[in-house]
C-alpha positions as a Markdown table, in Angstrom:
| # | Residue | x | y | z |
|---|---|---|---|---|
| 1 | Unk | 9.1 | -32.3 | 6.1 |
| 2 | Unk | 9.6 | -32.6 | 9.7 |
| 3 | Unk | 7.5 | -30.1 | 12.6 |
| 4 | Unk | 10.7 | -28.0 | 13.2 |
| 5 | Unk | 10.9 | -27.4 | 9.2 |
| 6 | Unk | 7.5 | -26.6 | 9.4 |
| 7 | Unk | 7.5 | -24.0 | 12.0 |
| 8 | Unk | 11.1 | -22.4 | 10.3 |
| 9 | Unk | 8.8 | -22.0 | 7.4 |
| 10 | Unk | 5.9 | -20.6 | 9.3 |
| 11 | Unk | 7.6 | -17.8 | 10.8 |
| 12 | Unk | 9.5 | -17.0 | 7.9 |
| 13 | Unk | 6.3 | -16.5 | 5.7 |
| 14 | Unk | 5.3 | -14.4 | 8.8 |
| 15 | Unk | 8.1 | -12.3 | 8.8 |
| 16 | Unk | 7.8 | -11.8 | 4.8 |
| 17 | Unk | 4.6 | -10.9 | 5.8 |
| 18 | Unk | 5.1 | -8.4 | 8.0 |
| 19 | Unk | 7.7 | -7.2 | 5.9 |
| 20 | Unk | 5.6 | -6.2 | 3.2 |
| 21 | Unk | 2.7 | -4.5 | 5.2 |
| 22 | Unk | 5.4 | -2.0 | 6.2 |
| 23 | Unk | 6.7 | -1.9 | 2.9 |
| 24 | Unk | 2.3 | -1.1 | 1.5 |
| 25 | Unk | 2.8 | 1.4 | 4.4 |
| 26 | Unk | 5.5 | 3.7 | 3.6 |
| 27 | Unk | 5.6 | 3.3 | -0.4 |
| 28 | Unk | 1.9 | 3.8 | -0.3 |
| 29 | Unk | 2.4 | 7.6 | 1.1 |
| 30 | Unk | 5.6 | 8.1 | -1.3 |
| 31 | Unk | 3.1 | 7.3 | -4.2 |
| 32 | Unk | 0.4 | 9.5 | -2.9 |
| 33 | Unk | 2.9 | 12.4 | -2.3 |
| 34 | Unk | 4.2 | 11.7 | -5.7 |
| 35 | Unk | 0.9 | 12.5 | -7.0 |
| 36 | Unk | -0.4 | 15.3 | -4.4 |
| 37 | Unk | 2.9 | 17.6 | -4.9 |
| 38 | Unk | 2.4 | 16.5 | -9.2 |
| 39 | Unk | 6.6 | 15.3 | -8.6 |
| 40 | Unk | 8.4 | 15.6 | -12.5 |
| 41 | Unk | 11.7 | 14.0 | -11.1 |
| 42 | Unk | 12.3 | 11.3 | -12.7 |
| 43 | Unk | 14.9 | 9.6 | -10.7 |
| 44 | Unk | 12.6 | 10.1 | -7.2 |
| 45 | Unk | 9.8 | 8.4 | -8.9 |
| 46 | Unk | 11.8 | 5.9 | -10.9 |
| 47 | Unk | 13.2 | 5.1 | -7.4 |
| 48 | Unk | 10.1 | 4.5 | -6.0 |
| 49 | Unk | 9.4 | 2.5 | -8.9 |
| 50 | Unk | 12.2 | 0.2 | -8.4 |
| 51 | Unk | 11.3 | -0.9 | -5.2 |
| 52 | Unk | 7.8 | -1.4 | -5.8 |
| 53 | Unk | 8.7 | -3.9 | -8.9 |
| 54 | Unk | 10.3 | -6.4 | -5.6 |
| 55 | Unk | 7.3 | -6.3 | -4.4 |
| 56 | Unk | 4.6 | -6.8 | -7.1 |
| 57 | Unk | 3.6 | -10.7 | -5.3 |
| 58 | Unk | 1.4 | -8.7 | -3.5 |
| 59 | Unk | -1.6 | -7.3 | -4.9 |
| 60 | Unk | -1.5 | -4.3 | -2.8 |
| 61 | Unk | 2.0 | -3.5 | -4.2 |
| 62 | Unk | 1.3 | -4.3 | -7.5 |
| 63 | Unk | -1.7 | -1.8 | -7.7 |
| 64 | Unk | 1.0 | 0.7 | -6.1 |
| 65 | Unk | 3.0 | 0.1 | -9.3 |
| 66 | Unk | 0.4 | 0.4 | -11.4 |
| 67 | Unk | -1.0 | 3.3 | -10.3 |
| 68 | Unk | 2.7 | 5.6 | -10.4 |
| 69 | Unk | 3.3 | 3.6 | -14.0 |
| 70 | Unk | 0.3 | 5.3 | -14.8 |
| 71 | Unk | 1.4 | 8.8 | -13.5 |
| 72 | Unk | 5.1 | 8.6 | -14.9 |
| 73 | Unk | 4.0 | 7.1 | -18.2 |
| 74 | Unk | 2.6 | 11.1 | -18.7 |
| 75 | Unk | 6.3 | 12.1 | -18.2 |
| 76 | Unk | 8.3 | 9.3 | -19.6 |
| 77 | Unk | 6.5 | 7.0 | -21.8 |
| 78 | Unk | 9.6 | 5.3 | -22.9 |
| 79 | Unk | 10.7 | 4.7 | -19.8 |
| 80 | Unk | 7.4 | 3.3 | -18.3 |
| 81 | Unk | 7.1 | 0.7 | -20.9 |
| 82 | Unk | 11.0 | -0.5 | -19.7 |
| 83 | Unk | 9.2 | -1.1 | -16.3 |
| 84 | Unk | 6.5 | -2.6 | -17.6 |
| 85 | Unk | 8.9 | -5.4 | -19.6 |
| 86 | Unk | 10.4 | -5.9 | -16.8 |
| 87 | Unk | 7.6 | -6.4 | -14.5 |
| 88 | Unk | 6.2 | -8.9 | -17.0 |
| 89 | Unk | 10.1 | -10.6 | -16.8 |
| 90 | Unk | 9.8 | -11.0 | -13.5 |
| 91 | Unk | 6.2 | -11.7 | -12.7 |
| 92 | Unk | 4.0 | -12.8 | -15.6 |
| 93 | Unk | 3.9 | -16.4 | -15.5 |
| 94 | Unk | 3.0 | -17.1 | -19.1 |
């Protein structure tokens, strides 16, 4: 791998990066309001979930996801164990 790959690689790991902190930002207060205002609409939280699932590489995501699994699985346990197959699809390396 030459320098100039290097670098290309560098900054795009930065701007994944950066890309996620702004993703633990804003989806981090969706969660939290979720559970504040006690939210019962499915589609806004599965929503939420949905994006959250692209982003379970990071630890700070993935306890996102668990946490409004844990909330929604009160409203829809059938539908929280879908997202849990397919978090395990995507992410579980075993």
């Amino acid at each position: 791998m030459t320098v100039e790959e290097l670098e290309g690689f560098k900054e795009f790991a930065e701007s994944i990066n950066k890309i996620t902190e702004e993703a633990f930002i804003i989806y981090e207060s969706q969660v939290d309001e979720i559970y504040r205002n006690k939210v019962k609409d499915e589609k806004e939280i599965e929503r939420v979930i949905d994006v959250l699932l692209g982003y379970c590489y990071d630890d700070r995501m993935l306890l996102l996801f668990k946490k409004l699994c844990r909330y929604y699985y009160e409203i829809n346990p059938s539908a929280t164990c879908e997202y849990a197959y397919i978090f395990r699809e995507m992410w579980d390396d075993k």
